[in-house]
C-alpha positions as CSV (number, residue, x, y, z in Angstrom):
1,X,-1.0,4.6,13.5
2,X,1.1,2.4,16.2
3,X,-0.1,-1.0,16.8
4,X,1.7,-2.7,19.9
5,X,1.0,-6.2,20.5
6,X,1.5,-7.5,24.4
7,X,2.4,-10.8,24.7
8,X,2.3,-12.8,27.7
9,X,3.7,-16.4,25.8
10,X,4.9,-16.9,22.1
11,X,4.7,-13.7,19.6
12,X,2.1,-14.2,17.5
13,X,2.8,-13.3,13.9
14,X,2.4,-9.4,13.0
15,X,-1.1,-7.8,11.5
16,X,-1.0,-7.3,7.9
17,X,-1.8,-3.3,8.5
18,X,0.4,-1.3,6.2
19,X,0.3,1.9,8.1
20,X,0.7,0.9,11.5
21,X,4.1,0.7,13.3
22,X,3.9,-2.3,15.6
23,X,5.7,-2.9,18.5
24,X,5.9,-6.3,20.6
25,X,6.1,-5.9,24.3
26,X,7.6,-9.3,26.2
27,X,9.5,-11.5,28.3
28,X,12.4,-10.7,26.2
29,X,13.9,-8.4,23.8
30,X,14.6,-10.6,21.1
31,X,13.8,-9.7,17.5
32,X,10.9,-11.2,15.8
33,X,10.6,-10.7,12.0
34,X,7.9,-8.4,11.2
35,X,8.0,-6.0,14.1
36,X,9.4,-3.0,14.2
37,X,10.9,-2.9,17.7
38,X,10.7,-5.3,20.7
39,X,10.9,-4.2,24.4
40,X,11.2,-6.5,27.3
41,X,8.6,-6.5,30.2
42,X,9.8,-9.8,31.9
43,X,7.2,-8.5,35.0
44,X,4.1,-8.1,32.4
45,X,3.1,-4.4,34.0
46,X,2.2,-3.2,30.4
47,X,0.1,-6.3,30.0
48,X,-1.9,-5.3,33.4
49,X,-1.3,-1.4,33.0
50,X,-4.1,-2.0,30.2
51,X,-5.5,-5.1,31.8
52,X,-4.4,-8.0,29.3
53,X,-3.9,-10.8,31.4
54,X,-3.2,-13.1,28.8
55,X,-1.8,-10.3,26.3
56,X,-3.6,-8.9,23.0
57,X,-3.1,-6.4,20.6
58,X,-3.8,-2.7,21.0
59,X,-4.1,0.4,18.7
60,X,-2.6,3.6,19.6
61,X,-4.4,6.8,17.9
62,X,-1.3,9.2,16.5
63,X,-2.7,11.2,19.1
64,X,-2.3,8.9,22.2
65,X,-5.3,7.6,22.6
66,X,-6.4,3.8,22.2
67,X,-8.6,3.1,18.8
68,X,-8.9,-0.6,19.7
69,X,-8.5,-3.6,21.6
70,X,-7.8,-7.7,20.3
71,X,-6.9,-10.5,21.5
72,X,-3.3,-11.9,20.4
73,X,-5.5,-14.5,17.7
74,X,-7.6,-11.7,16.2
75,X,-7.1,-9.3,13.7
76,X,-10.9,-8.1,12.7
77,X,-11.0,-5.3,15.4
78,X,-7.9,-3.8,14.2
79,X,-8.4,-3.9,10.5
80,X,-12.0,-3.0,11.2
81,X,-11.0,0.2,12.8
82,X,-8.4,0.6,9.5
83,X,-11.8,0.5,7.4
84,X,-13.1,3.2,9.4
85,X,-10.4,5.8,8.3
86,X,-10.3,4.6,5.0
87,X,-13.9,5.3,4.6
């Protein structure tokens, strides 16, 4: 599971889901403890590409396709969809 968290402002802290890779997509590229890699989007296009204005979280499928939306303060959606698969 890849979690990538788009931030448009300060990175929030990373979601306590084990089995999710997460990424943090930015103004800059520097490293923030938790994440696994950061990439810098000083424009924000990834943040409109999936129409985040204000950034959030979202969770990629292995196969590509989006399991869930949060915003960057929330974590239920994601660990709800985690329950889902575990169940």
């Amino acid at each position: 599971m890849l979690l990538t968290v788009i931030v448009n402002g300060p990175a929030p802290a990373p979601v306590g889901i084990v089995t999710a890779r997460q990424l943090l997509v930015g103004a800059t590229a520097a490293a923030q403890p938790g994440y696994d890699a950061v990439f810098q989007d000083p424009d924000g296009v990834t943040a409109a590409r999936y129409g985040l204005p204000n950034g959030g979280r979202i969770m990629v499928r292995p196969d590509g396709y989006v399991a869930a939306f949060a915003p960057l303060d929330e974590d239920e959606p994601l660990h709800g969809y985690q329950a889902l698969l575990q169940a």
